[in-house]
VODOLO-924665 format. One record per residue (C-alpha): x, y, z; residue in one letter; residue number from 1. Coordinates in Angstrom, 3 decimals. Example, Ala and Ser with C-alpha at 12.3 -4.5 7.8 and 13.67 -1.06 7.14 Angstrom:
residues 2
       c1       c2       c3 r   k
   12.300   -4.500    7.800 a   1
   13.670   -1.060    7.140 s   2
***
This chain:
residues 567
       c1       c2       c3 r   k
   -2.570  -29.141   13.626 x   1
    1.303  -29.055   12.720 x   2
    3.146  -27.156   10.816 x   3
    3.927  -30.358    8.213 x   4
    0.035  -30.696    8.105 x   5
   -0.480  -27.025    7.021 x   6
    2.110  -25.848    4.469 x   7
    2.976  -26.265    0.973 x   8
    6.056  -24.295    0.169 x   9
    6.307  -23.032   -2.997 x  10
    9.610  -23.042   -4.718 x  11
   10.960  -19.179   -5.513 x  12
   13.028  -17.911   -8.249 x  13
   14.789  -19.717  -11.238 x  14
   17.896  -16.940  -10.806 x  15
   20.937  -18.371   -8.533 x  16
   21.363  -14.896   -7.642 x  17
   18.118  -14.956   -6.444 x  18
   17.349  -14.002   -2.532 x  19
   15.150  -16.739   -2.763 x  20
   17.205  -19.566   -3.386 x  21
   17.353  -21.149   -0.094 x  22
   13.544  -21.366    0.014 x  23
   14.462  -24.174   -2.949 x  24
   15.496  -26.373    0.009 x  25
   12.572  -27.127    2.091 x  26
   10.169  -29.705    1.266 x  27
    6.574  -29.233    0.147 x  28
    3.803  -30.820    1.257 x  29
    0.351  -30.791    0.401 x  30
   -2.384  -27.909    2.011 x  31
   -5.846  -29.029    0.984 x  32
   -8.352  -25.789    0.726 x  33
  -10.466  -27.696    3.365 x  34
   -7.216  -27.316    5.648 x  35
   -7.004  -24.000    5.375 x  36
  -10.631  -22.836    5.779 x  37
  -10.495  -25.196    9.320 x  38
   -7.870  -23.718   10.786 x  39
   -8.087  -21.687   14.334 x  40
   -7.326  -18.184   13.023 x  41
   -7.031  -14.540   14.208 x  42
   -9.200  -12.422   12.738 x  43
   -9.037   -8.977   11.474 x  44
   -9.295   -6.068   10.925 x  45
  -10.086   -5.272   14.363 x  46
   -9.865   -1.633   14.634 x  47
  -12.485    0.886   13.559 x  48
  -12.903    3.872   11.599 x  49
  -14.964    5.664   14.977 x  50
  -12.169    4.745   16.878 x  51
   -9.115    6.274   14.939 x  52
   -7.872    9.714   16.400 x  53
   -5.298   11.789   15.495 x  54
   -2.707   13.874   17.590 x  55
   -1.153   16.969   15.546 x  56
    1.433   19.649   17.228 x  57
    3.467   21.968   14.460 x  58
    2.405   24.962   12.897 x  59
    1.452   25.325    8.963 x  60
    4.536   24.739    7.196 x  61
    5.735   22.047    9.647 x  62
    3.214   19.263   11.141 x  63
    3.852   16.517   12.921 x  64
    1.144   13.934   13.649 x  65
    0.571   10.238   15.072 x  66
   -2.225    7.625   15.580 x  67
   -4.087    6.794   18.201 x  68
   -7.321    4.827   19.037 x  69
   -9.864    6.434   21.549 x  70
  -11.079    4.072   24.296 x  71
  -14.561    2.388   24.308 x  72
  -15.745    4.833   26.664 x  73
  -15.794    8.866   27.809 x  74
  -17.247   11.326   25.899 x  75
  -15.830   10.462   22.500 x  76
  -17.426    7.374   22.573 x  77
  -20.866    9.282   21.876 x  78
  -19.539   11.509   19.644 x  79
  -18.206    9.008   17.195 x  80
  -14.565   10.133   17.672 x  81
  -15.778   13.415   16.524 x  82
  -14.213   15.566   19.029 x  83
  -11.123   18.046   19.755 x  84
   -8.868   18.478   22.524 x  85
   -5.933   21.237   22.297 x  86
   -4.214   21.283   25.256 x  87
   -0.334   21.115   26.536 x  88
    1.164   17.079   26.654 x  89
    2.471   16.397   30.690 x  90
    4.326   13.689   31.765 x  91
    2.596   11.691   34.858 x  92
    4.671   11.498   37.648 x  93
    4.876    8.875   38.130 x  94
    5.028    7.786   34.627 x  95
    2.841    4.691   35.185 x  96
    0.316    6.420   37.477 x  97
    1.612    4.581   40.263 x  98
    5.216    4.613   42.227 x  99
    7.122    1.396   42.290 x 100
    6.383    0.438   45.799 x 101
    2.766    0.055   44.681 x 102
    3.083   -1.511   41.444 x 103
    5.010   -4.175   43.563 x 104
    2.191   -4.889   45.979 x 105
   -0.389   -4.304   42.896 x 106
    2.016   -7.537   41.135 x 107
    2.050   -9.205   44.410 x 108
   -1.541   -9.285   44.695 x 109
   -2.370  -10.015   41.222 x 110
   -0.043  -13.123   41.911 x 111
   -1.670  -14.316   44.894 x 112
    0.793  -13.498   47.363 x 113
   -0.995  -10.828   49.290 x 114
   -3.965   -8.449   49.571 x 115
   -3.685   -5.029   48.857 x 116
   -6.779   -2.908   48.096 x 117
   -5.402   -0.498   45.269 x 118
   -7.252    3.100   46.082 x 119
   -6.154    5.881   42.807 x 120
   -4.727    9.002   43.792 x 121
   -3.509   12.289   42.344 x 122
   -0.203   12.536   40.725 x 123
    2.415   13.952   41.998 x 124
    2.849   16.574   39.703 x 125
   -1.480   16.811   39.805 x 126
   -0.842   21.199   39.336 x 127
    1.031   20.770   35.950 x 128
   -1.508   18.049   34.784 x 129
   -4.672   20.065   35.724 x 130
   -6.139   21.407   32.341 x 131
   -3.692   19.578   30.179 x 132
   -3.129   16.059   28.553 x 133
   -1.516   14.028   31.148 x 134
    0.976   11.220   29.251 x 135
    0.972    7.799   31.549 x 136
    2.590    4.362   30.454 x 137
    0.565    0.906   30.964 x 138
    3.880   -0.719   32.570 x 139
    1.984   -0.815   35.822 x 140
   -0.808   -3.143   34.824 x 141
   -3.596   -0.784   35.854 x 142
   -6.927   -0.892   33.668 x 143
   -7.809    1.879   31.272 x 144
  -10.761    3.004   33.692 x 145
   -8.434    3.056   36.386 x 146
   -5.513    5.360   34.682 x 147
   -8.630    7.542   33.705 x 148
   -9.321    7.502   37.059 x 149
   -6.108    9.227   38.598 x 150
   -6.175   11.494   35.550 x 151
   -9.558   12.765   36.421 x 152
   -8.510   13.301   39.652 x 153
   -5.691   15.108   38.847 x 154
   -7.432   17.702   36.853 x 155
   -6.216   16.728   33.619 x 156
   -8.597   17.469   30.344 x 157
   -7.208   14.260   28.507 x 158
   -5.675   11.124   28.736 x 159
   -2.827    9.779   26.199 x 160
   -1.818    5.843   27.831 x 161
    1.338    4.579   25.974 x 162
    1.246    1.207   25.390 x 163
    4.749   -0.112   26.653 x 164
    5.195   -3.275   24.711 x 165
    8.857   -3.724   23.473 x 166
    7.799   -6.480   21.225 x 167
    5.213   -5.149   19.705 x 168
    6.238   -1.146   19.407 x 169
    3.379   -0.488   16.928 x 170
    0.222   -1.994   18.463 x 171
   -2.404   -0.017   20.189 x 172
   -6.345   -1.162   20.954 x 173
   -9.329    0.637   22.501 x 174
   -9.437    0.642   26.334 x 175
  -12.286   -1.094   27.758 x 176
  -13.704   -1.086   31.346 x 177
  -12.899   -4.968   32.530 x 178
  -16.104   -5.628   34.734 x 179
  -19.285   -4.130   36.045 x 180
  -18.245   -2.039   37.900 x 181
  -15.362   -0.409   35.938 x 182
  -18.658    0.012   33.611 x 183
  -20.593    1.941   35.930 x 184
  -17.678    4.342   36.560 x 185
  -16.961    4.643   33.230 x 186
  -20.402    5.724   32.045 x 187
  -21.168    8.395   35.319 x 188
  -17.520    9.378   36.143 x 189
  -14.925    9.797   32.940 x 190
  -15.837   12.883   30.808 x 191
  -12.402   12.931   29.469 x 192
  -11.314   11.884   25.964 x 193
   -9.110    8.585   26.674 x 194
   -6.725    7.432   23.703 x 195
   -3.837    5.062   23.371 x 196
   -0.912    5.200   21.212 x 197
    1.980    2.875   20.599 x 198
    5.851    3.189   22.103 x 199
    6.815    4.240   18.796 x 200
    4.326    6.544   18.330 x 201
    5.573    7.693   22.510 x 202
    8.885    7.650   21.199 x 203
    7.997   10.332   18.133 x 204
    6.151   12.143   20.884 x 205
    8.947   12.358   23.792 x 206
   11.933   13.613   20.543 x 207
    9.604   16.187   18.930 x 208
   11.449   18.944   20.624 x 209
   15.267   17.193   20.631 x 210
   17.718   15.825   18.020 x 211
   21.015   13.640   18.690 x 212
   22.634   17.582   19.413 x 213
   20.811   18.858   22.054 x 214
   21.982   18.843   25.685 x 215
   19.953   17.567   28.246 x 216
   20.312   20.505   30.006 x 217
   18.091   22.196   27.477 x 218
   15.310   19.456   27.121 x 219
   12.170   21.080   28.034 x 220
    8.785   18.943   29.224 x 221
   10.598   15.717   28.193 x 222
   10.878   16.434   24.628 x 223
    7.515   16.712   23.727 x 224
    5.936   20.073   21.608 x 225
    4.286   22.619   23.805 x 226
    1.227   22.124   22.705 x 227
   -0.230   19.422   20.474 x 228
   -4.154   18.526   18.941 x 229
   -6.432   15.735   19.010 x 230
   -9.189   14.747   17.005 x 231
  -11.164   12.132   15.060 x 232
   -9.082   10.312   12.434 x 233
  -12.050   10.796    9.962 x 234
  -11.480    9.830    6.233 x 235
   -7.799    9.533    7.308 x 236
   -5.467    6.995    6.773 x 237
   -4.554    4.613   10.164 x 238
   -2.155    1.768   11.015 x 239
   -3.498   -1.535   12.341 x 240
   -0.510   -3.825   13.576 x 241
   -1.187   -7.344   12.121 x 242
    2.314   -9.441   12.751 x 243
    5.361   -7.545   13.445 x 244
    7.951  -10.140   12.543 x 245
    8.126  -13.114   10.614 x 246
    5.965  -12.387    8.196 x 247
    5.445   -8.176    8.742 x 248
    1.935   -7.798    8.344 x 249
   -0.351   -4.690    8.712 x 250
   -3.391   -2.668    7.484 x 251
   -3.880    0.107    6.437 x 252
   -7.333    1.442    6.734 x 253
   -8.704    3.941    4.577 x 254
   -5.574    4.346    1.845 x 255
   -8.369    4.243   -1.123 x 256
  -11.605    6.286   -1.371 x 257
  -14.532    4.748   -1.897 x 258
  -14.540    6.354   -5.149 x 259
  -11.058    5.393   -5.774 x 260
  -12.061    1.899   -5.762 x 261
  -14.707    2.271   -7.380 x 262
  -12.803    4.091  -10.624 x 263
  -10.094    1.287  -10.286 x 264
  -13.057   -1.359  -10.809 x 265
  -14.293    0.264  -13.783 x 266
  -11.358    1.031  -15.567 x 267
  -10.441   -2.500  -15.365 x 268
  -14.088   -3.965  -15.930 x 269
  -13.558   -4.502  -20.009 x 270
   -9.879   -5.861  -19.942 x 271
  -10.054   -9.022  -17.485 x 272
   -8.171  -12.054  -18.935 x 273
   -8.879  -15.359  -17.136 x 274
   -5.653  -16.657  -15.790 x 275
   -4.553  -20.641  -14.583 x 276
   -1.752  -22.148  -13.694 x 277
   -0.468  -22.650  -16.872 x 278
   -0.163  -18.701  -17.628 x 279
    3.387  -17.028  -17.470 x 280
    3.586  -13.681  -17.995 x 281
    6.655  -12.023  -15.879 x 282
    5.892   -8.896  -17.566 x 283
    2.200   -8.231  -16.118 x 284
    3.340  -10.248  -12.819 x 285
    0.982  -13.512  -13.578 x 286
    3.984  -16.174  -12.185 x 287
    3.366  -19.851  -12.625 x 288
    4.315  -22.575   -9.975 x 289
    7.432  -23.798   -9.403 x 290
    6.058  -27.463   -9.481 x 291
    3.022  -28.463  -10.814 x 292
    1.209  -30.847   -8.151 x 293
   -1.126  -33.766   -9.287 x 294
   -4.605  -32.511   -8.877 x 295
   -3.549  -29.213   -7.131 x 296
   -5.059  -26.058   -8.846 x 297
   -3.624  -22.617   -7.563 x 298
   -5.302  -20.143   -9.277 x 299
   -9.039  -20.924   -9.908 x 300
  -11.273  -18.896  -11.708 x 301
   -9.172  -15.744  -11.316 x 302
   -9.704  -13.119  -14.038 x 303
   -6.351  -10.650  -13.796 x 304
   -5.905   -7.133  -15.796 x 305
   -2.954   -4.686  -15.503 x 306
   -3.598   -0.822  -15.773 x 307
   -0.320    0.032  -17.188 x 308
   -0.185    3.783  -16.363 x 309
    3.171    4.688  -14.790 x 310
    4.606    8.228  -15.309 x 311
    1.191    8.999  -17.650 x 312
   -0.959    8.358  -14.191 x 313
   -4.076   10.704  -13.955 x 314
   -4.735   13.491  -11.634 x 315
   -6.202   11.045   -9.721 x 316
   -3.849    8.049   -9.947 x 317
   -0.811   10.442   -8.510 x 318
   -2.396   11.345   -6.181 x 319
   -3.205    7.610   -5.184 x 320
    0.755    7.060   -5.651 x 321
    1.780    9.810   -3.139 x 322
   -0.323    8.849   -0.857 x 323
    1.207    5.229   -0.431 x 324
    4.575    6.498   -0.694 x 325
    3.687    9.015    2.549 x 326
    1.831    6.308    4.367 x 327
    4.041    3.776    3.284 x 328
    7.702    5.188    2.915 x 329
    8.025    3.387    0.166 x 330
    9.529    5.296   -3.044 x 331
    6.955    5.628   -6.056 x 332
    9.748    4.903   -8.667 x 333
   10.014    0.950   -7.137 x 334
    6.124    0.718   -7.774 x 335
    4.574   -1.541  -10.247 x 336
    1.098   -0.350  -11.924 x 337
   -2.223   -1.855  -10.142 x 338
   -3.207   -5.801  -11.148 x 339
   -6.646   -6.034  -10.360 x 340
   -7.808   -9.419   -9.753 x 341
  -11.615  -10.480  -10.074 x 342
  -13.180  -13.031   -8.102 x 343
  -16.633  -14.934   -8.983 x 344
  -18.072  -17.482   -7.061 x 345
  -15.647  -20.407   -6.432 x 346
  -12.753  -18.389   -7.386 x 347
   -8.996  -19.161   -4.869 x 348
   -5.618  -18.584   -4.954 x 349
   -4.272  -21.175   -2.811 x 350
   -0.691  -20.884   -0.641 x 351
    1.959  -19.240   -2.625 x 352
    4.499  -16.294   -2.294 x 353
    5.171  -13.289   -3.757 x 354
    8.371  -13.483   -6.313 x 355
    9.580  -12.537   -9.434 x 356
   12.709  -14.277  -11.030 x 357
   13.827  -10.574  -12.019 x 358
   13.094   -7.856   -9.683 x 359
   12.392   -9.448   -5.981 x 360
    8.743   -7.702   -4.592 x 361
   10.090   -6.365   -1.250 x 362
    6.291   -6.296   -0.129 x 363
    3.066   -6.517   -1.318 x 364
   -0.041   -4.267   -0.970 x 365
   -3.495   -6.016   -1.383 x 366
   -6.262   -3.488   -1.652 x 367
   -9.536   -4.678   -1.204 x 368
  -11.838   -2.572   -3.804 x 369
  -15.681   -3.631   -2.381 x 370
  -16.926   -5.813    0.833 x 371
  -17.882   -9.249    1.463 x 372
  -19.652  -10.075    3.811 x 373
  -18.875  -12.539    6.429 x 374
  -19.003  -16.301    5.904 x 375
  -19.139  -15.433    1.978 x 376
  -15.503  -16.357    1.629 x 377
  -12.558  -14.757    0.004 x 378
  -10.374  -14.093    2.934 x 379
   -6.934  -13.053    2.942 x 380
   -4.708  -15.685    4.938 x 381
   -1.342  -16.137    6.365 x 382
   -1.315  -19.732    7.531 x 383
    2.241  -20.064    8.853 x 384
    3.714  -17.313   10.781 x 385
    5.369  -20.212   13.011 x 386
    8.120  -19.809   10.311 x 387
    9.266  -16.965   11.753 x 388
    8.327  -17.717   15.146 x 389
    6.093  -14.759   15.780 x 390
    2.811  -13.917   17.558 x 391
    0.343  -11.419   17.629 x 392
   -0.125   -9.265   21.059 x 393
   -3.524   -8.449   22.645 x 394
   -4.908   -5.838   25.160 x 395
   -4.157   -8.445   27.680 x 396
   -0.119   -8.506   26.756 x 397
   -0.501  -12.581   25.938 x 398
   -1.160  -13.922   22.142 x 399
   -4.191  -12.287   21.231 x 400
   -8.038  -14.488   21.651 x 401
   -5.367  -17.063   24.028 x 402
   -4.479  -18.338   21.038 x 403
   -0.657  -20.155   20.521 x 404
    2.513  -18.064   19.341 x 405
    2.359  -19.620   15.772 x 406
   -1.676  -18.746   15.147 x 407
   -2.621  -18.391   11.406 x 408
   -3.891  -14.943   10.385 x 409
   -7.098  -14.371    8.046 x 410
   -8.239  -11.194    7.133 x 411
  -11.661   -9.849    5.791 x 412
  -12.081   -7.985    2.783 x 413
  -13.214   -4.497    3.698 x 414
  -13.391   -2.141    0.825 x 415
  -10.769    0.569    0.818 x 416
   -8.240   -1.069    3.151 x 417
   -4.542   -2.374    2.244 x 418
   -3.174   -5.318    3.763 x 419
    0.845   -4.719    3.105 x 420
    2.939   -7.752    3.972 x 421
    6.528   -7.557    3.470 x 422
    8.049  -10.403    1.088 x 423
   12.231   -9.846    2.324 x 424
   13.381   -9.482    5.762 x 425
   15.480   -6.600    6.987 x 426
   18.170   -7.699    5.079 x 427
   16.250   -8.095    1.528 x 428
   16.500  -12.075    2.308 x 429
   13.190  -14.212    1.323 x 430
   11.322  -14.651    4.289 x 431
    9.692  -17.780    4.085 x 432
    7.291  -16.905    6.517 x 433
    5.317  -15.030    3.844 x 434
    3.087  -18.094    2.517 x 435
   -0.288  -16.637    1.932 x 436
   -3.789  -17.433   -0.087 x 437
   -6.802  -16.188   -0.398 x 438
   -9.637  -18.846    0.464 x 439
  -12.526  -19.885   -2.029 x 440
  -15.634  -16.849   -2.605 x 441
  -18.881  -18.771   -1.893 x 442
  -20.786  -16.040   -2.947 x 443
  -20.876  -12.504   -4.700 x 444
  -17.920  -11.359   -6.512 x 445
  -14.715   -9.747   -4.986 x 446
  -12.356   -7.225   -6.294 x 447
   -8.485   -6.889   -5.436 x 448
   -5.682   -4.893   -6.655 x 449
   -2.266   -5.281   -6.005 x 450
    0.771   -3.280   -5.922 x 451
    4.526   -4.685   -5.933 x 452
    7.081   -2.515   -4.219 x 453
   10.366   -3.437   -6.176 x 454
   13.484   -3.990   -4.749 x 455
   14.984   -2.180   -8.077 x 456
   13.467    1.133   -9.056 x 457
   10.877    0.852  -12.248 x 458
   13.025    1.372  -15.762 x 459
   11.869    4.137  -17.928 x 460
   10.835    1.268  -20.071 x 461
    8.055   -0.023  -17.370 x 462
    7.199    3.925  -16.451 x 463
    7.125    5.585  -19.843 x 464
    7.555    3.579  -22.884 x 465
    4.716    0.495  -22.069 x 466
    2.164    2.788  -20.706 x 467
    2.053    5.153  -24.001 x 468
    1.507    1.398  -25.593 x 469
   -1.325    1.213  -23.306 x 470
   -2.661    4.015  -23.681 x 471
   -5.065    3.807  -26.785 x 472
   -6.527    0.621  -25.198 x 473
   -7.110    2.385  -22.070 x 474
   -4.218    0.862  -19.866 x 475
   -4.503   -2.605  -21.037 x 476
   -1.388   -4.144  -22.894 x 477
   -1.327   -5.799  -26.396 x 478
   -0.686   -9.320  -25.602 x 479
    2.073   -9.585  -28.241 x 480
    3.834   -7.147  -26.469 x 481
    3.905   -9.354  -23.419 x 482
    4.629  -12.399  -25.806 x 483
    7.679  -10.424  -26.881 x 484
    9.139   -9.906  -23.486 x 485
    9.097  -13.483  -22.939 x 486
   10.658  -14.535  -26.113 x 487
   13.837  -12.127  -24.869 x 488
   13.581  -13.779  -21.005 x 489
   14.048  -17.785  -23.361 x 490
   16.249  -16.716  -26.133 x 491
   18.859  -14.302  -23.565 x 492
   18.179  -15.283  -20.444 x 493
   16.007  -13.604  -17.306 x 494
   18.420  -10.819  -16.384 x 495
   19.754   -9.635  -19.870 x 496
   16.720  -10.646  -21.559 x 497
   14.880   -8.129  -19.306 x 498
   17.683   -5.971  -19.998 x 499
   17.615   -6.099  -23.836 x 500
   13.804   -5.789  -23.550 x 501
   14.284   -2.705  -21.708 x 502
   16.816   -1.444  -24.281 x 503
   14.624   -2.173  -27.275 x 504
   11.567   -0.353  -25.654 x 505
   13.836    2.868  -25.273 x 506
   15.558    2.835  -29.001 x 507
   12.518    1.455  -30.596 x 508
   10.111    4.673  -30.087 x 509
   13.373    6.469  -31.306 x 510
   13.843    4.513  -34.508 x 511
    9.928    4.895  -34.967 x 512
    9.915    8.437  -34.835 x 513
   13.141    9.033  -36.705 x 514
   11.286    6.781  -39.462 x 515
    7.928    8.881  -39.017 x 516
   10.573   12.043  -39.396 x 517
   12.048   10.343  -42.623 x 518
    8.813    9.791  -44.376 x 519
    7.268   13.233  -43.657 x 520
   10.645   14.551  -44.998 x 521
   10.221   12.679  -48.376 x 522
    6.987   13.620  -48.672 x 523
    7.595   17.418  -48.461 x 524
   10.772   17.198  -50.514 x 525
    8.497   15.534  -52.773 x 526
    5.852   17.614  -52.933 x 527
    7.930   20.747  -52.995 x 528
    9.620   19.104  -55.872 x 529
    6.465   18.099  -57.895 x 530
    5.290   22.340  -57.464 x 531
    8.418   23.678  -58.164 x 532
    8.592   21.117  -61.949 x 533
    5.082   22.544  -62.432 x 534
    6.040   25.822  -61.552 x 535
    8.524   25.383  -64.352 x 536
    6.499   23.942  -66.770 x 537
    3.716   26.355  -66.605 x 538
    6.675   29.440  -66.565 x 539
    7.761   27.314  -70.231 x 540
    4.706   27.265  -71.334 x 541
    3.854   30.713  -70.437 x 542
    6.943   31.929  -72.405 x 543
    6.086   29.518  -75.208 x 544
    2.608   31.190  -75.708 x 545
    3.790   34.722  -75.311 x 546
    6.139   34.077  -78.421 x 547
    3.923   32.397  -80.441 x 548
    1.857   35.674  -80.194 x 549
    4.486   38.062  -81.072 x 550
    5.444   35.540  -84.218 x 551
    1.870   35.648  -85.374 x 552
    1.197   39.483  -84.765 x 553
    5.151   40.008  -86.669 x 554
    3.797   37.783  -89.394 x 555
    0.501   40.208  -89.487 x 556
    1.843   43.039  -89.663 x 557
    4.043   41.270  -92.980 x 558
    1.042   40.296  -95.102 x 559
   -0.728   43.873  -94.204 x 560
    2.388   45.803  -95.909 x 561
    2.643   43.529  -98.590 x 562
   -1.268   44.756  -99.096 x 563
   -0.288   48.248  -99.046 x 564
    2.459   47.798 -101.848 x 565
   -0.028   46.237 -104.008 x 566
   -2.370   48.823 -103.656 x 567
***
């Protein structure tokens, strides 16, 4: 199927200032929902929780760590991933396992040229390795069961295999044994833990020790920490590399709890709003097509709520927040507040992108807050990575499943996991590449929240002000409030509406409270003037009384001497 057959580009941003602008320029064309459920896709995720590992070296107040994924077999394979290793990292010599004259006959053969009967050895350096976690590359081609091979036989208590792929520096997958054979070894011979990580991850690994300072002279076992840990990943947070240019797409696995999602569910349970393609709410993030197409819904049966929170975020919620920013690197301050979407049966949201007129999303992250189960629907897709001209990498170093360099991505929904795609390129340009949708739910219901990463740090407005408006409806915002913002985007514009919005939110609360102040004040002047005219009154009559007594007792004491004198 062709690229003209698949897409419909969405127009961006109204703002000429917009990054988005050029995307105004390419024509649209129609993507039917059948299209998109048809197409030949990669699927993910692909990696698994009993498969994520961890290597540590540091001490308590400084700890480094990277991912890796243990291989399909050894002993960790039994033990769930549950196991530990602490050892000292050693360098192969040579690097690949092999020397070059061998890899050459090893290519030659694999090429048909010429037999050669590849028989492992120990390294070179087999005395350093013995008890220790030898460090190979993959450059040479050799299987995983192989490279465990010559580490076994070198004495070494662990095997770390760097994936060397200079396209793809952030991809890793679990070694498996590639025939029968390879099998049978596997399963009798390697009781060593075998993991991979990726050349970046080699790269963090081979600097530990150095910085852009240090002489050669004083580089000691390549760069790499003394002595370093491995273990299970656990309940830990891991990378899965989706597309690594044109769009940038990867998972995260395990960046909510199960109980996180669950709380995020229930807090927005009572405030869903249905939305349609006729909703615009810039505030909240709801964003109406550009162009309204003749029989073309793209948002169906999607109910939307926004837990404004901000700076007033739980215990719970900040902890959520630091979390993404230390998985992430991006800064909390350019985050919006969750929008959880809700998803019945027949619910979409066909092809679109991620924009906003005002403050461009750098990237998106789509949590998935409960499963669905295969063939049920509700997919997360990228249909058109041939925009950027990009492919995904395998364990077999070609486009992974032999699929073609433009395949289409879909995703499950796996509760707990982020799929973060990035909505600018490396120069905060649109990427066009970015056209997503999430296919039609056939059954069950499904549960997303989204976070935008802002190219412009959150105002005190967003952070502060909206959330305390929130807050007595627990996190849900009045909709006049939202109706307000967009009568300042149509009667000043986008950009200084947004910014007189912003300015209003910040003076209003003080006016409010400087009112509140005023009438409080009035009433205690008031009230202290109402006691002290009583005061007075009852001091008056007081006085009033006292004299009246001392006329009548004067006027007494009169008539009793005019008594006397009589007598």
């Amino acid at each position: 199927m062709t690229i003209s057959n698949l897409l419909l580009l969405l127009m961006m941003m109204t703002s000429s200032s917009s990054t988005v602008e050029a995307a105004r320029t390419k024509k649209s064309t129609t993507t039917t929902l059948n299209h998109l459920s048809n197409l030949d896709y990669l699927t993910f995720p692909d990696r698994k929780a009993s498969e994520a590992a961890v290597v540590e070296w540091g001490h308590s107040a400084v700890i480094s760590a990277i991912d890796a994924t243990v291989a399909s077999f050894g002993p960790q394979t039994s033990r769930g991933a549950f196991f530990e290793v602490e050892a000292s990292p050693i360098l192969a010599d040579p690097v690949a396992g092999v020397s070059s004259d061998v890899m050459e006959k090893i290519q030659r053969h694999n090429n048909g040229e010429e037999y050669y009967k590849f028989e492992p050895a120990p390294l070179n350096n087999a005395e350093d390795v013995h008890g220790n976690m030898v460090v190979m590359t993959n450059t040479a081609g050799l299987s995983g069961v192989t490279m465990a091979k010559i580490a076994k036989e070198s004495g070494a208590a662990a095997l770390m295999v760097v994936n060397v792929d200079h396209d793809y520096p952030d991809y890793v997958y679990s070694l498996t044994p590639e025939n029968e054979e390879e099998q049978i070894y596997a399963e009798e011979e390697v009781d060593i833990p075998v993991i991979m990580v990726s050349l970046q991850s080699g790269n963090v690994l081979t600097t530990a020790t150095v910085d852009e300072h240090t002489d050669p002279k004083d580089i000691v076992n390549n760069g790499m920490p003394e002595r370093i840990r491995l273990y299970g990943g656990g309940d830990r947070p891991f990378f899965e590399d989706v597309l690594n240019h044109k769009p940038v797409v990867y998972i995260i696995h395990n960046l909510l709890t199960e109980t996180e999602c669950d709380e995020l569910i229930k807090a927005a349970e009572s405030k869903f709003d249905l939305v349609s393609d006729d909703d615009t709410n810039y505030l909240e993030h709801t964003i109406p097509p550009p162009a309204k197409q003749d029989g073309v819904v793209m948002q169906n049966n999607i109910q939307r709520a926004t837990l404004w929170r901000g700076a007033l975020n739980p215990h719970s919620g900040k902890q959520i927040e630091e979390r993404i920013e230390q998985v992430t690197g991006f800064p909390q301050d350019h985050f919006s507040d969750f929008q959880v979407n809700k998803h019945v049966a027949g619910s979409y949201h066909g092809v679109h992108y991620d924009t906003h007129p005002i403050n461009v999303p750098m990237a998106t992250i789509t949590v998935f807050l409960n499963d669905v189960d295969e063939g049920d629907g509700g997919e997360l897709v990228f249909p058109s990575p041939a925009l950027g001209g990009d492919k995904k990498r395998g364990s077999s170093g070609t486009s992974s499943g032999g699929g073609k360099d433009d395949d289409p991505v879909k995703i499950y929904p796996r509760k707990g996991i982020a799929v973060v795609h990035h909505n600018t390129d490396e120069e905060y340009q649109f990427d066009a590449s970015t056209l997503h949708a999430e296919l039609p739910l056939k059954n069950g219901v499904k549960y997303v929240a989204k976070k935008f990463i802002y190219a412009n740090p959150q105002p005190p407005s967003k952070r502060i002000v909206l959330p305390l408006i929130a807050l007595p409806f627990g996190g849900k915002l009045p909709r006049c409030v939202c109706t307000f913002y967009q009568f300042f985007l149509e009667k000043f514009g986008m950009e200084e509406g947004n910014v007189y919005f912003d300015k209003f939110c910040m003076v209003a609360p003080v006016l409010c409270l400087f009112l509140i102040a005023s009438v409080i004040t009035n009433m205690v002047k008031n009230s202290l003037t109402d006691s002290s005219s009583s005061s007075s009154s009852k001091g008056k009559t007081k006085k009033e009384s006292s004299e009246g007594k001392k006329k009548a007792a004067a006027e007494g004491k009169a008539v009793k001497k005019k008594k006397v004198k009589k007598t």
